[in-house]
DONUSE-740863 format. One line per 8 residues: number of its first residue (from 1); their letters; for each residue x, y, z of N, C-alpha, C, O. Coordinates in nm, 3 decimals, always signed. Example, Ala and Ser with C-alpha at 12.3 -4.5 7.8 and 13.67 -1.06 7.14 Angstrom:
1	AS	+1.319:-0.569:+0.780:+1.230:-0.450:+0.780:+1.320:-0.330:+0.780:+1.424:-0.332:+0.846  +1.285:-0.225:+0.708:+1.367:-0.106:+0.714:+1.290:+0.003:+0.787:+1.341:+0.114:+0.804
***
This chain:
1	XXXXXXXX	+1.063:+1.140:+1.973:+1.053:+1.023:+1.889:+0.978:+1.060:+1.761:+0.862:+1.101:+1.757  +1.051:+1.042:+1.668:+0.953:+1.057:+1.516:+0.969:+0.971:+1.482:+1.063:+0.898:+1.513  +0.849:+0.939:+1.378:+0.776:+0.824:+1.296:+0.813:+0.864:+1.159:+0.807:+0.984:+1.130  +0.860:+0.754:+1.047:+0.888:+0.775:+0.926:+0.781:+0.694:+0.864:+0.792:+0.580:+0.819  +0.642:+0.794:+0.871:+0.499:+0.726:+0.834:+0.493:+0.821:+0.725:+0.483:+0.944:+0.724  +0.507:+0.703:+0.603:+0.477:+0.734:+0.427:+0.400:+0.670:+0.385:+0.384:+0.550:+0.408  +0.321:+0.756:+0.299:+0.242:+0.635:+0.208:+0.237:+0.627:+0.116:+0.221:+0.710:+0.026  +0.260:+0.444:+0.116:+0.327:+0.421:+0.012:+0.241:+0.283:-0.044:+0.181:+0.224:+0.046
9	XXXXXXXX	+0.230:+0.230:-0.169:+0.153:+0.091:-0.204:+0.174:-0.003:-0.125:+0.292:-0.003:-0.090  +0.118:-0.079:-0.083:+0.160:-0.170:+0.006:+0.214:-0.342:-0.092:+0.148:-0.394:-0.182  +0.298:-0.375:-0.055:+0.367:-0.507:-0.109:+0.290:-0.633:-0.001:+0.305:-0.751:-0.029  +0.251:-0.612:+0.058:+0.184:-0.736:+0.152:+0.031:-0.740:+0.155:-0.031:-0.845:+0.167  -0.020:-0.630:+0.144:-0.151:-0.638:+0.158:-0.195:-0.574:+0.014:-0.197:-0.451:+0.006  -0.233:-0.656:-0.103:-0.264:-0.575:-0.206:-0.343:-0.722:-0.298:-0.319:-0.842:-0.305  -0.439:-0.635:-0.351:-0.527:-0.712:-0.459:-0.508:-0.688:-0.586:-0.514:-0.778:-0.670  -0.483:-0.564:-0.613:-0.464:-0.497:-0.747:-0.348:-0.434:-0.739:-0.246:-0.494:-0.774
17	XXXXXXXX	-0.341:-0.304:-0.694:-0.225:-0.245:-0.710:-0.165:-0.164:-0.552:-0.100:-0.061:-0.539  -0.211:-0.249:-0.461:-0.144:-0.193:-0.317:-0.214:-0.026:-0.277:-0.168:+0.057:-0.200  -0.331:-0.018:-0.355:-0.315:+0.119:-0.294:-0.392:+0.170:-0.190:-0.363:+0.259:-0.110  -0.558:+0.062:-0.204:-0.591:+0.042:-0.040:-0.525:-0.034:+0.080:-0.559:-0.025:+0.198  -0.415:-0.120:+0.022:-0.354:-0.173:+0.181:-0.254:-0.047:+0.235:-0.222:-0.026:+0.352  -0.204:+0.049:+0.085:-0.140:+0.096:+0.158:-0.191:+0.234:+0.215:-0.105:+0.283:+0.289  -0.311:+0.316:+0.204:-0.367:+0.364:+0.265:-0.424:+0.325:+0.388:-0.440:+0.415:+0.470  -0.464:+0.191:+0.424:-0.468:+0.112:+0.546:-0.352:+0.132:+0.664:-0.361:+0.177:+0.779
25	XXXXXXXX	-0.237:+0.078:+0.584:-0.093:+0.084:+0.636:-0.124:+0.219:+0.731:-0.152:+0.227:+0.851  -0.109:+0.323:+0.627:-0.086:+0.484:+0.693:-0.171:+0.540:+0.758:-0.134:+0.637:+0.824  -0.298:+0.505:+0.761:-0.439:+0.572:+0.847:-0.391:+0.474:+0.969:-0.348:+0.525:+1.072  -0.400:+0.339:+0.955:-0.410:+0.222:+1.099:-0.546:+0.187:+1.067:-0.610:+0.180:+1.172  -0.633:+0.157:+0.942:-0.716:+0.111:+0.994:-0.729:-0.026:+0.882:-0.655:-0.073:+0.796  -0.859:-0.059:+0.932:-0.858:-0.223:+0.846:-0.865:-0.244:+0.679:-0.981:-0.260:+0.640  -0.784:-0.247:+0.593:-0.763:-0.280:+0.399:-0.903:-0.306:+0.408:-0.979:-0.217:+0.373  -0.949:-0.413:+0.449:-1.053:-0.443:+0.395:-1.178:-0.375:+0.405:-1.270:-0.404:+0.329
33	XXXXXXXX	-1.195:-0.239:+0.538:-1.264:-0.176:+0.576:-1.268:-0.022:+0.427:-1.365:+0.033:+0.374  -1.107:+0.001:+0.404:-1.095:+0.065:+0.304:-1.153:+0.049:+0.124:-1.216:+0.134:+0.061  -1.110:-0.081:+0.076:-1.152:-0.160:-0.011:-1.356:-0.140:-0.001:-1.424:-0.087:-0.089  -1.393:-0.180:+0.088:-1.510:-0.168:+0.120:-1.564:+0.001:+0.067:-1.649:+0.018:-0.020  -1.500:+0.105:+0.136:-1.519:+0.212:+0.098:-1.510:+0.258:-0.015:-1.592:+0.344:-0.047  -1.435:+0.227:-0.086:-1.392:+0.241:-0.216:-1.497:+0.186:-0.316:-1.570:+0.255:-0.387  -1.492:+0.074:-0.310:-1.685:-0.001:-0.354:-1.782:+0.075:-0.401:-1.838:+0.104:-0.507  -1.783:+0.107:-0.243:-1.920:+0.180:-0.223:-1.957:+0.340:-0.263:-2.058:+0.410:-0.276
41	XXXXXXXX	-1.811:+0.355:-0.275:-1.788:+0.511:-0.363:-1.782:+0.501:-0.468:-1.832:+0.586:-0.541  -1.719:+0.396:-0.515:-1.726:+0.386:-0.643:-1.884:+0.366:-0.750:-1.908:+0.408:-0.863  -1.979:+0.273:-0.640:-2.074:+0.304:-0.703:-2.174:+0.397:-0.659:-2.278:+0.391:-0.725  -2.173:+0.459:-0.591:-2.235:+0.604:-0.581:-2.208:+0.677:-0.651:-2.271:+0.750:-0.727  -2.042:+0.655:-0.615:-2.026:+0.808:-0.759:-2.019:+0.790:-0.899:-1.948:+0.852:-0.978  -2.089:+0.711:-0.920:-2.050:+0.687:-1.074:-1.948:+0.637:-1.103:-1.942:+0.646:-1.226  -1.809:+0.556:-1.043:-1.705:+0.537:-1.109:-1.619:+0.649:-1.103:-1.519:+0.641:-1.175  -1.635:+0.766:-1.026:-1.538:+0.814:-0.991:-1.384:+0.821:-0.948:-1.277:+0.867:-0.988
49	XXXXXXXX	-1.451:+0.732:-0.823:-1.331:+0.670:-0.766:-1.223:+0.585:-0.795:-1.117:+0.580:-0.732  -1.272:+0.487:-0.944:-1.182:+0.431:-1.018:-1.080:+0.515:-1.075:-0.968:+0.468:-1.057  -1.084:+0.640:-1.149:-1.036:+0.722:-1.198:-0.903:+0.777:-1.059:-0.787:+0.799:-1.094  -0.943:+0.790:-0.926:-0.927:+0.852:-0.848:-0.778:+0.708:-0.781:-0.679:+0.743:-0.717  -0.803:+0.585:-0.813:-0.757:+0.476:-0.797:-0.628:+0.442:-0.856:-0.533:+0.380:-0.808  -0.650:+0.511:-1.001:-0.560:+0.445:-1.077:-0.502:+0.574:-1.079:-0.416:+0.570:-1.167  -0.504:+0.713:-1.017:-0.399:+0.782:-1.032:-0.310:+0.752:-0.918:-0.194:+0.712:-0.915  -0.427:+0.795:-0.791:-0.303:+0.702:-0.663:-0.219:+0.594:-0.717:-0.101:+0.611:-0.684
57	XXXXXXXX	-0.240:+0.480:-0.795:-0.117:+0.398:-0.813:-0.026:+0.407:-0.934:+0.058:+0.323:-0.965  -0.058:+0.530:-1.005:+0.058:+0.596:-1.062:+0.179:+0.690:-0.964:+0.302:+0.689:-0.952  +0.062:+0.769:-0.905:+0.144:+0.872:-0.820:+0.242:+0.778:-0.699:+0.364:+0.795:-0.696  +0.181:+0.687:-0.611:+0.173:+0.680:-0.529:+0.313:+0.554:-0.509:+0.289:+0.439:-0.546  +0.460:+0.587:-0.448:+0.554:+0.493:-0.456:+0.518:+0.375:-0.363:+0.450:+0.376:-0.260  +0.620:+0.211:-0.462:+0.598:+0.125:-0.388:+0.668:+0.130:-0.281:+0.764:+0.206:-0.272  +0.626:+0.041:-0.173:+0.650:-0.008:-0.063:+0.785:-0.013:-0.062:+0.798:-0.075:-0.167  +0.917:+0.007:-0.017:+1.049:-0.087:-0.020:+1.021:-0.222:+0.055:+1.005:-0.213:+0.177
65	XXXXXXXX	+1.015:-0.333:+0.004:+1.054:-0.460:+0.094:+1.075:-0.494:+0.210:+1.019:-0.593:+0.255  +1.187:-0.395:+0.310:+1.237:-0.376:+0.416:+1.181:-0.289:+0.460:+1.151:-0.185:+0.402  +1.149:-0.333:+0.625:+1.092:-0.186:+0.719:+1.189:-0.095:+0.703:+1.298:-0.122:+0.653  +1.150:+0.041:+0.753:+1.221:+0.152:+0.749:+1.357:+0.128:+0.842:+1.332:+0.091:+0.957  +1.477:+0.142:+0.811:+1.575:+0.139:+0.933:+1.640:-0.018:+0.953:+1.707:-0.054:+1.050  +1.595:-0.116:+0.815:+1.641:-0.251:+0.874:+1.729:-0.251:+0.725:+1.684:-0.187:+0.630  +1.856:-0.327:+0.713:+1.882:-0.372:+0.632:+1.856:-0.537:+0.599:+1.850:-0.616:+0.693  +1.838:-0.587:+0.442:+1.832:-0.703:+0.449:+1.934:-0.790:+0.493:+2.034:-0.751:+0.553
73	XXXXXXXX	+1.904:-0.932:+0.458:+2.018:-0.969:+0.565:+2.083:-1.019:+0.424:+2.023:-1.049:+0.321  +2.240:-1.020:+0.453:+2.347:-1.090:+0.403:+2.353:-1.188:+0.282:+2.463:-1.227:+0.322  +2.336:-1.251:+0.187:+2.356:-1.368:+0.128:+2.435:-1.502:+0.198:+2.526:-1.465:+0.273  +2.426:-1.578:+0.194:+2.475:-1.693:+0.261:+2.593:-1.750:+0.188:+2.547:-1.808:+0.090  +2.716:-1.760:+0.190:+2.851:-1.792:+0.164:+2.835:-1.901:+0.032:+2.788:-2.002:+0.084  +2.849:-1.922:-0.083:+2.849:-2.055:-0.140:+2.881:-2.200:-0.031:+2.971:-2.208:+0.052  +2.807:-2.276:-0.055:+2.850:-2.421:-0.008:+2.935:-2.487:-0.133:+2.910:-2.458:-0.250  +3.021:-2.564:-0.101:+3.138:-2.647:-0.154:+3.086:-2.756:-0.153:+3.149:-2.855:-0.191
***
């Protein structure tokens, strides 16, 4: 059994630009536990981590919409 575990911005869990939900997503652990970290690195290190932030959400692709392996569903026929 393989897992098609990417990481990618997250579209559901995001404040700014998805890139701690979607590091959340891919570790398994809690956005907000991440976000938190990020904070707190950020002000230790001087603002490092901002720098470090905004390249992840250059580099880092969005989410597709659909889980991996599902297509969306159909459009619904015009009504008359």
């Amino acid at each position: 059994m393989t897992t098609d575990k990417r990481l990618q911005r997250s579209n559901d869990d995001r404040w700014i630009g998805g890139v701690c939900g979607g590091v959340a997503d891919y570790t398994g652990v809690d956005a907000n536990l991440i976000r938190l970290l990020v904070v707190v690195g950020t002000v230790l290190g001087f603002g490092s981590l901002i720098v470090a932030y905004v390249v992840a959400w250059i580099i880092m692709p969005k989410a597709d919409p659909t889980p991996y392996g599902t297509t969306p569903p159909a459009p619904a026929p015009p009504s008359e």
